[in-house]
C-alpha positions in Angstrom: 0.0 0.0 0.0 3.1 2.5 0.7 4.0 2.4 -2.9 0.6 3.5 -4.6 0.9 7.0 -4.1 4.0 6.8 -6.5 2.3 4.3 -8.7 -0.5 7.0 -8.7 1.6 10.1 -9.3 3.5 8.3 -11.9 -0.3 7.3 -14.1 -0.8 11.3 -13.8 2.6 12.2 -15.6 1.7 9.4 -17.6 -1.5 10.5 -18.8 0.1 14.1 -19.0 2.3 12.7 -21.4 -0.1 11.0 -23.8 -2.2 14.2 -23.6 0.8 15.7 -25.6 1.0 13.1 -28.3 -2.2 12.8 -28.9 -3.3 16.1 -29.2 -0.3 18.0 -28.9 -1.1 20.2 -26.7 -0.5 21.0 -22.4 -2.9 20.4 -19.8 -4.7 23.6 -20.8 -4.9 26.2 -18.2 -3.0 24.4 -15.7 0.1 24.2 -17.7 0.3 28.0 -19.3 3.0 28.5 -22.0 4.3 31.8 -23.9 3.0 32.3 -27.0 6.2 32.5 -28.0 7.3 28.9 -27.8 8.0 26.9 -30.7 5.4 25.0 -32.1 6.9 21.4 -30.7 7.1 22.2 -27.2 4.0 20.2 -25.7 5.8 17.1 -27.8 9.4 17.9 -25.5 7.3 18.5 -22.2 5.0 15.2 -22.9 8.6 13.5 -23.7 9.6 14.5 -19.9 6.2 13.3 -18.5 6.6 10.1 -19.8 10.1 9.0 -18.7 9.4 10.8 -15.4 6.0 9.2 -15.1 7.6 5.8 -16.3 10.6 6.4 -13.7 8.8 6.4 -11.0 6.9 3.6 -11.3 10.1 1.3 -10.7 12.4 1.9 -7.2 15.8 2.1 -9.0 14.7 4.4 -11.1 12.4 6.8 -8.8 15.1 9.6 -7.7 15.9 10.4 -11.8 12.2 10.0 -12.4 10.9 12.2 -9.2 13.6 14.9 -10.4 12.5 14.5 -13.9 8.4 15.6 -12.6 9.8 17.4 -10.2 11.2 19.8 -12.6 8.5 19.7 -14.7 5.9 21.0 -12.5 8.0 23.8 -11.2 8.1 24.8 -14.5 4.3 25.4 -14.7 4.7 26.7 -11.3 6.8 29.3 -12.7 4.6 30.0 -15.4 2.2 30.8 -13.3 4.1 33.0 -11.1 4.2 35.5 -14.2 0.4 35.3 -14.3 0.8 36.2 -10.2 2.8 39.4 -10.9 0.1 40.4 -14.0 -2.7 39.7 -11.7 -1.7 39.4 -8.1 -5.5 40.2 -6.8 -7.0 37.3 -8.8 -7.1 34.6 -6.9 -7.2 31.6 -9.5 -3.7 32.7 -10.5 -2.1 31.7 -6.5 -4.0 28.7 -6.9 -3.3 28.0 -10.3 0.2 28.1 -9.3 -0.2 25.6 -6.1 -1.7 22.9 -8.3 1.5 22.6 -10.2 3.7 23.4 -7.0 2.2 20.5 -4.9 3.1 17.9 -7.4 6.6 19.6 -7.6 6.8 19.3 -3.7 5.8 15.8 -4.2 8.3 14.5 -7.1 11.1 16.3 -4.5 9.3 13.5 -1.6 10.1 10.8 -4.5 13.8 11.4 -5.7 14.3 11.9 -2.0 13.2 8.5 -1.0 9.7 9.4 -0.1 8.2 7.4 -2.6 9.8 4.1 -1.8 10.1 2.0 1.0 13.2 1.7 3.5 14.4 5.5 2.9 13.7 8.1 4.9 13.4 12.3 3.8 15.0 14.7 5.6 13.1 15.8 8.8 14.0 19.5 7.5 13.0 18.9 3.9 10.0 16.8 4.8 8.9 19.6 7.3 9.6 22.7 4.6 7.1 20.5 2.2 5.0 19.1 4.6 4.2 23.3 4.9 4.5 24.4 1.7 1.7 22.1 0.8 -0.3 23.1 3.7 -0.4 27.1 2.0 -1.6 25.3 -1.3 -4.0 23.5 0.3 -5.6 26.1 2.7 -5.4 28.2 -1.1 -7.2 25.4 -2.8 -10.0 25.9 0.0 -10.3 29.5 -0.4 -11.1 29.4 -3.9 -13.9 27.8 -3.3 -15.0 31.1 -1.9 -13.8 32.9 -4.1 -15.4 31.3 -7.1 -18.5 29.7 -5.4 -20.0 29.9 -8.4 -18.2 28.0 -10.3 -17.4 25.9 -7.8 -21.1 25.3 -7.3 -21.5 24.3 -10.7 -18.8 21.1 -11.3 -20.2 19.6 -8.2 -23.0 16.6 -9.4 -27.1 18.2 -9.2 -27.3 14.2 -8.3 -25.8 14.2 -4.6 -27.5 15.5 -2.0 -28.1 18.0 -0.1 -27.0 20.1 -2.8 -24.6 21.3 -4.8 -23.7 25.0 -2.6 -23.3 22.6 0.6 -20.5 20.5 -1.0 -18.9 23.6 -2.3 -18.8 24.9 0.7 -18.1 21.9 2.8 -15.1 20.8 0.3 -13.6 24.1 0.7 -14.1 24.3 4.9 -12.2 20.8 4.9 -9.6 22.2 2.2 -8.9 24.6 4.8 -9.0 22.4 8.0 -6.6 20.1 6.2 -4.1 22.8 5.0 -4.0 24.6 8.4 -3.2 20.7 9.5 0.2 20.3 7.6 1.1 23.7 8.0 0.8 23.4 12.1 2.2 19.4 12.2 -1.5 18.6 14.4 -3.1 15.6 13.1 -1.1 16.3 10.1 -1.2 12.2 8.4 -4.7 11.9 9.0 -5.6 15.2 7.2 -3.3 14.1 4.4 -5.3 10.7 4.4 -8.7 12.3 4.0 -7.5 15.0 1.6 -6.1 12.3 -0.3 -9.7 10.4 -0.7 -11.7 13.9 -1.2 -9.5 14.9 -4.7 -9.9 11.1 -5.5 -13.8 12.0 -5.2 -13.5 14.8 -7.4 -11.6 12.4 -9.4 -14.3 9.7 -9.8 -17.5 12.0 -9.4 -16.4 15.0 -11.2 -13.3 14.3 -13.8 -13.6 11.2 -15.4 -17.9 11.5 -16.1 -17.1 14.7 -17.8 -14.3 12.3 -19.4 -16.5 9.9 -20.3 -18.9 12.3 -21.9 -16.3 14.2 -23.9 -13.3 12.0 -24.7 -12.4 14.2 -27.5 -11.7 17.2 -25.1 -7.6 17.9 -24.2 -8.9 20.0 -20.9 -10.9 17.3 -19.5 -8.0 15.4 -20.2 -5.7 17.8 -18.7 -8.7 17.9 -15.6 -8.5 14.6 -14.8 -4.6 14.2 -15.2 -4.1 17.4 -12.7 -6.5 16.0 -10.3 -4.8 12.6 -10.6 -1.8 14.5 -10.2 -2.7 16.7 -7.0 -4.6 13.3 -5.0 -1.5 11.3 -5.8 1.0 14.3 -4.0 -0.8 14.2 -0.6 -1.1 10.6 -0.4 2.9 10.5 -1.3 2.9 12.8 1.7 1.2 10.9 3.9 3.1 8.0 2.9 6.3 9.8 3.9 4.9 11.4 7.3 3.4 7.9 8.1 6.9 6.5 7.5 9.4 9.2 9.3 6.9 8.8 12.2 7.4 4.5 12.5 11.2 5.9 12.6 11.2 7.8 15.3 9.4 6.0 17.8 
C-alpha cells in the first residue's frame, strides 16, 4: 500500500504525457505557455512526463524519475508566477500556481526516498514540504469562496443535499486540512482524508465529464491534474506515516 501513491503520481505524468502526443497540446490552463514557444514544445514536455511518469513507477529508477516531474511541474509553477505578478489580486492565479507546485513538492518526496520503502526524507525537507503544501491546500480551500460559483456548478445536481453545501463543505475541509500540515497537528490523517476527497473529485467529477467528452484535451488535462494533486498528498502521507514509525 506504501508504494501507490507513487504508482498514482507516476499514471498522472503518464496520462500528462499522452495528452501531448495525442493532441499536442498542455494540460490547458494548468500548464500556461508563452505564446512565444516553438510550435513542438508540448511534444518535449510530454517527452519528460513520460520518462518521469515511467521512472517512477520502478524503485531504482524513482530519484531520476521524481527529479524528472519534479522539474517539470516547477516549471508550470513558474509559469504561473508570471500570471501572479500580472494579476496578483486574482485569486485563481495563487491557486493555479499551487496545483503545479504540490506535485513539484511531491516529485522532491520521491527522488528523496519518499516514494519508496526503507528510505527516509530529511526531517527538514520533509517539514519545509509538509508546509508548503499546507499554504496550497488552505489556497485550494479558499477558492472555493472565491469562485463559489463555479465551484457550485462542477459539483453533481445528483448528490444530495446540494450542490452550494458540497462547495462549501469541500472548501471548509480544504482549509481544515491545509491549516493541519502547515501546524504538524493531526497532520497524516488530514493528508489521508485530503487524499480520498480529490480522489472523489476524481471519480465523481473528472472522469464522467471524461466519459462524456473524450475528444476534449482539458478534460483530459482535468482529470490528469487532479490525478496529479490526490497522488501528492497521499505520497505525503506515505512519507509522514513512515518518518513517524522511525522515530518511535
Amino acid at each position: 500500500m506504501n508504494d501507490l501513491g507513487r504508482h498514482a503520481y507516476g499514471a498522472a505524468a503518464l496520462l500528462l504525457a499522452a495528452l501531448g502526443f495525442a493532441f499536442g497540446v498542455t494540460a490547458g490552463v494548468w500548464h500556461p505557455l508563452p505564446d512565444s514557444v516553438p510550435a513542438g514544445t508540448p511534444y518535449i514536455i510530454a517527452a519528460i512526463f513520460l520518462l518521469g511518469g515511467a521512472g517512477v513507477q520502478w524503485r531504482q529508477t524513482a530519484t531520476i524519475g521524481g527529479v524528472l516531474l519534479a522539474l517539470a511541474f516547477l516549471f508550470f509553477a513558474g509559469m504561473w508566477v508570471t500570471r501572479i505578478l500580472l494579476l496578483p489580486r486574482v485569486f485563481g492565479t495563487w491557486s493555479g500556481c499551487g496545483e503545479q507546485l504540490v506535485p513539484a513538492l511531491a516529485g522532491l518526496l520521491v527522488a528523496l526516498g519518499g516514494g519508496a520503502k526503507g528510505r527516509a526524507v530529511d526531517k527538514r525537507v520533509l517539514l519545509v514540504v509538509r508546509v508548503a503544501m499546507g499554504v496550497c491546500v488552505v489556497g485550494f480551500g479558499v477558492l472555493h469562496f472565491d469562485a463559489l460559483a463555479q465551484t457550485t456548478a462542477m459539483v453533481p445536481r445528483w448528490i444530495p443535499p446540494g450542490q452550494r453545501f458540497w462547495a462549501l463543505a469541500t472548501g471548509l475541509a480544504d482549509v481544515a486540512a491545509g491549516l493541519a500540515l502547515i501546524s504538524g497537528i493531526l497532520a497524516i490523517p488530514a493528508a489521508r482524508l485530503l487524499t480520498v476527497m480529490f480522489a472523489s473529485f476524481g471519480a465523481f467529477i473528472w472522469l464522467p465529464m471524461l466519459l462524456r467528452t473524450p475528444h476534449e484535451p482539458t478534460v483530459w488535462g482535468g482529470n490528469a491534474i487532479n490525478l496529479a494533486v490526490t497522488a501528492s498528498v497521499w505520497i505525503l502521507a506515505d512519507t509522514l506515516s513512515r518518518r513517524g514509525r522511525r522515530t518511535r
